[in-house]
C-alpha positions in Angstrom: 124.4 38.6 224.0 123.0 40.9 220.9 119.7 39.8 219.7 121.1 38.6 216.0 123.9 36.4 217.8 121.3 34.9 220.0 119.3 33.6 216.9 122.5 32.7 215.3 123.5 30.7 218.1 120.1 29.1 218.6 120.5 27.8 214.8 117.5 29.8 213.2 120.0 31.4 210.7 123.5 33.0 209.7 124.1 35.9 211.9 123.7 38.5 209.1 120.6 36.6 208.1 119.2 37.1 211.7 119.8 40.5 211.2 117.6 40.6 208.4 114.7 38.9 210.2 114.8 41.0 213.5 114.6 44.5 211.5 111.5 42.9 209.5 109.9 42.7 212.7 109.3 39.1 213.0 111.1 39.1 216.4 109.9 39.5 220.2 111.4 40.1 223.4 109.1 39.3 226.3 106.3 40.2 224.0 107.6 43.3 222.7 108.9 43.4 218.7 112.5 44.2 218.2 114.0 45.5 215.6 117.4 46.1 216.6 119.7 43.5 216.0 121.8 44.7 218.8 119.2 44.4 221.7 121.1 42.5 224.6 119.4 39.4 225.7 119.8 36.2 227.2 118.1 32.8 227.9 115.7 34.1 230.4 114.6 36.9 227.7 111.7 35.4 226.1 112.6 35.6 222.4 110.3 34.3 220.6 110.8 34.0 216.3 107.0 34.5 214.7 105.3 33.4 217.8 107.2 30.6 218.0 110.2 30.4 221.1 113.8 30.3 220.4 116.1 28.5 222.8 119.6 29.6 223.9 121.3 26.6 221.6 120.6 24.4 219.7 120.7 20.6 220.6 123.4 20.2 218.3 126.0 22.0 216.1 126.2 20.2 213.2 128.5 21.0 209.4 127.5 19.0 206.2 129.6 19.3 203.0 127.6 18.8 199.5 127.8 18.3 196.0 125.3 20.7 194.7 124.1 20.2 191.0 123.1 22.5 188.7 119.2 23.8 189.4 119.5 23.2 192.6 119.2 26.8 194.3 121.2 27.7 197.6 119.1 28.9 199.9 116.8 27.3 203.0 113.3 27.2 201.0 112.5 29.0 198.0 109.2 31.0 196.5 109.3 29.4 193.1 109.4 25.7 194.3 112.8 24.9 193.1 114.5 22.6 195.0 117.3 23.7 197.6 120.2 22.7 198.6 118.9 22.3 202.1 116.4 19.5 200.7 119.3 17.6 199.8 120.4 16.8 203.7 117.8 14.8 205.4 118.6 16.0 209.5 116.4 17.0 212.4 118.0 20.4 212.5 117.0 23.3 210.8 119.8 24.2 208.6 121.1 26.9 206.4 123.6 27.3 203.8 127.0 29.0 204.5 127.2 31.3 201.4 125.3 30.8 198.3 126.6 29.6 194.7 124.4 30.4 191.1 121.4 28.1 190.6 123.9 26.9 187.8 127.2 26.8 189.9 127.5 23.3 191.2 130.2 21.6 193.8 131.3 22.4 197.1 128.6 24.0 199.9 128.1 23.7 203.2 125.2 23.6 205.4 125.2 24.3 209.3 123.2 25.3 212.1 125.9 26.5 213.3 125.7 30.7 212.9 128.8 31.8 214.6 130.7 29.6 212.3 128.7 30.7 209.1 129.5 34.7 210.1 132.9 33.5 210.2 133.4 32.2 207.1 131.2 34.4 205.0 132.5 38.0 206.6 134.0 39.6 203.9 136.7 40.9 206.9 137.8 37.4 207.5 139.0 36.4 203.7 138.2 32.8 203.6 139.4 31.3 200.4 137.3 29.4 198.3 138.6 27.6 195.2 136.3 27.3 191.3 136.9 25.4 188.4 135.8 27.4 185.4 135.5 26.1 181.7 135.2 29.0 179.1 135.0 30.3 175.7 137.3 31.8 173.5 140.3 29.3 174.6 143.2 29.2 175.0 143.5 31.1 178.0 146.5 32.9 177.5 149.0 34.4 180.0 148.3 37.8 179.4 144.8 36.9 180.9 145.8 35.1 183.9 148.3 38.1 184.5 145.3 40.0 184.7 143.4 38.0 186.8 146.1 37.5 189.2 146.6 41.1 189.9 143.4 42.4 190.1 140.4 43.3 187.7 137.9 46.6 187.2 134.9 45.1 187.5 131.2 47.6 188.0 131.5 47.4 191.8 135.4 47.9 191.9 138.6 46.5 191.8 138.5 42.8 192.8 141.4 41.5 195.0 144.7 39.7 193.5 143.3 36.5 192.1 145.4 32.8 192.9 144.7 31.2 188.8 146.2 28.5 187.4 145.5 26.5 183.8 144.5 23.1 183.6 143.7 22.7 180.6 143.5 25.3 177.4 139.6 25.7 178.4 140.0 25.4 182.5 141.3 27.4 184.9 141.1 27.1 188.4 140.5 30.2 190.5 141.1 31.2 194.2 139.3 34.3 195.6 138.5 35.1 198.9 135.6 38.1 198.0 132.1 37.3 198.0 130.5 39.6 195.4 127.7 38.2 193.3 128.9 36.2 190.0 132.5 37.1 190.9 134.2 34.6 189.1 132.0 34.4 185.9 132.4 38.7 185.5 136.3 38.6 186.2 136.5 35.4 183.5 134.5 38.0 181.2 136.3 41.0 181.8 139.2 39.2 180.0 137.5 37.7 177.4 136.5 34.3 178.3 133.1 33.6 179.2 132.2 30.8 181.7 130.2 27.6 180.6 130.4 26.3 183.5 131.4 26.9 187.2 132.5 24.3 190.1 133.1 24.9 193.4 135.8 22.5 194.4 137.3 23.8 197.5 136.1 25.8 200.8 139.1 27.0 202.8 140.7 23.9 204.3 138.1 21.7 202.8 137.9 20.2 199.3 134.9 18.2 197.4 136.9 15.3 196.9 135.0 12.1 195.5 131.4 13.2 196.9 129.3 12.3 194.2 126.9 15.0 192.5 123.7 15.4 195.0 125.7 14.0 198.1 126.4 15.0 201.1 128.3 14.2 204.6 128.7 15.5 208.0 132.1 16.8 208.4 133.8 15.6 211.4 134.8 17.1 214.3 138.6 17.8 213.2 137.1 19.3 209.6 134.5 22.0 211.8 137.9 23.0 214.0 139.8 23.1 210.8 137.4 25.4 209.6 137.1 27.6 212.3 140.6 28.2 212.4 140.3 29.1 208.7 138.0 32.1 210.2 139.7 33.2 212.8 143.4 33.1 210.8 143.3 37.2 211.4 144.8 39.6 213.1 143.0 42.0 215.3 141.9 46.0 214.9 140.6 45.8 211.5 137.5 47.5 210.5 134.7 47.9 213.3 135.8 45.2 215.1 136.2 42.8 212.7 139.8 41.5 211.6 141.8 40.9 208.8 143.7 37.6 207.9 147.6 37.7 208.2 148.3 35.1 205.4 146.1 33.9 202.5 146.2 30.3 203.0 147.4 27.2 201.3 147.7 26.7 197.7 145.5 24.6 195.7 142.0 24.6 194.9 140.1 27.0 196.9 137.7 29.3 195.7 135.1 32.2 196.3 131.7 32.9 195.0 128.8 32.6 192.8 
């Protein structure tokens, strides 16, 4: 097993955050640092994580959905002594959030130990929908804008995939995206005039916030983990450097993508 899926596995972090880790050298294998993320290793490899050993697997694979409010930053711990999403969920495993959303962005995030299923559904190859309610400026939000939302926006870093939008209200839209590029939603609401006030994640593929109140959270059950990993391995293979591509772009509804 490569080195990053080994920590990924174990539960230290998303696989693409392990990657991170091993190159800064905070890594050993029987003693030696590694920096390759691609090192092969097992159980009887002695990997150790800042002096500290890191088992095969963790005790338990565990998903929590939650609410997050506004100021509450998504990531594990943060420098400035904000307070993280991963403070929210009182649990005996280490855990990590699967994406991130704005300090500002609230709703819908999940937290796991569970790396495999985090690469999964945050691989930009695997095209996981995710579903935001926006309220913005300048309303009504006219068709002409939805068109071009729908088909596809210039944006700095590129063209942005074809966009599932609806109205809900003169002010509201909700928008479906399966991207991942930072402030996505708020910089393809601006590119067509209609600046965000505020942003709400309300659906990650197959799962949607439902009734959990702001600051809440719950451990998904086991049907809600499978559904999810279907939702990241809905693809088809050969695509990319062995990654794969999704054959259809989901159900409708309130699903949404990023920050």
């Amino acid at each position: 097993m490569r080195l990053a899926k080994f920590l990924a596995t174990s539960g230290v972090s998303s696989r693409r955050a392990a990657e991170e880790i091993i190159r800064s050298g905070r890594v050993t294998v029987a003693g030696d640092t590694v920096t390759d993320p691609a090192r092969d290793v097992d159980h009887t490899s002695a990997v150790e994580l800042d002096g500290k050993p890191v088992g095969a697997a963790p005790q338990e694979l565990v998903v929590y959905a939650v609410n997050k409010p506004a100021g509450v930053v998504s990531t594990a711990s943060d420098t400035h002594g904000r307070r993280t999403v991963v403070a929210l969920v009182p649990s005996p495993q280490r855990l990590y959030p699967v994406g991130r959303l704005d300090a500002d962005t609230t709703g819908l995030i999940l937290l796991t130990n569970d790396g495999d299923l985090a690469h999964r559904l945050t691989h930009p190859s695997f095209e996981v929908d995710k579903t935001y309610r926006a309220v913005v400026r300048n309303a009504p939000v006219r068709e002409s804008a939805l068109r071009a939302l729908r088909t596809g926006v210039v944006l700095e870093d590129g063209r942005t995939a074809p966009a599932r939008v609806t109205r809900v209200r003169p002010d509201t839209i909700e928008i479906t995206i399966h991207e991942g590029r930072k402030r996505q939603v708020k910089r393809m609401c601006e590119h067509v005039g209609h600046r965000v006030v505020t942003l709400q994640r309300v659906r990650f593929g197959p799962l949607t916030l439902g009734d959990l109140q702001v600051g809440g959270h719950r451990r998904l059950t086991a049907n809600e983990v499978s559904l999810l990993g279907a939702a990241g391995r809905r693809v088809t293979a050969g695509h990319g450097h062995g990654e794969s591509k999704r054959t259809s772009s989901g159900p409708p509804g309130p699903s949404g993508a990023v920050i």
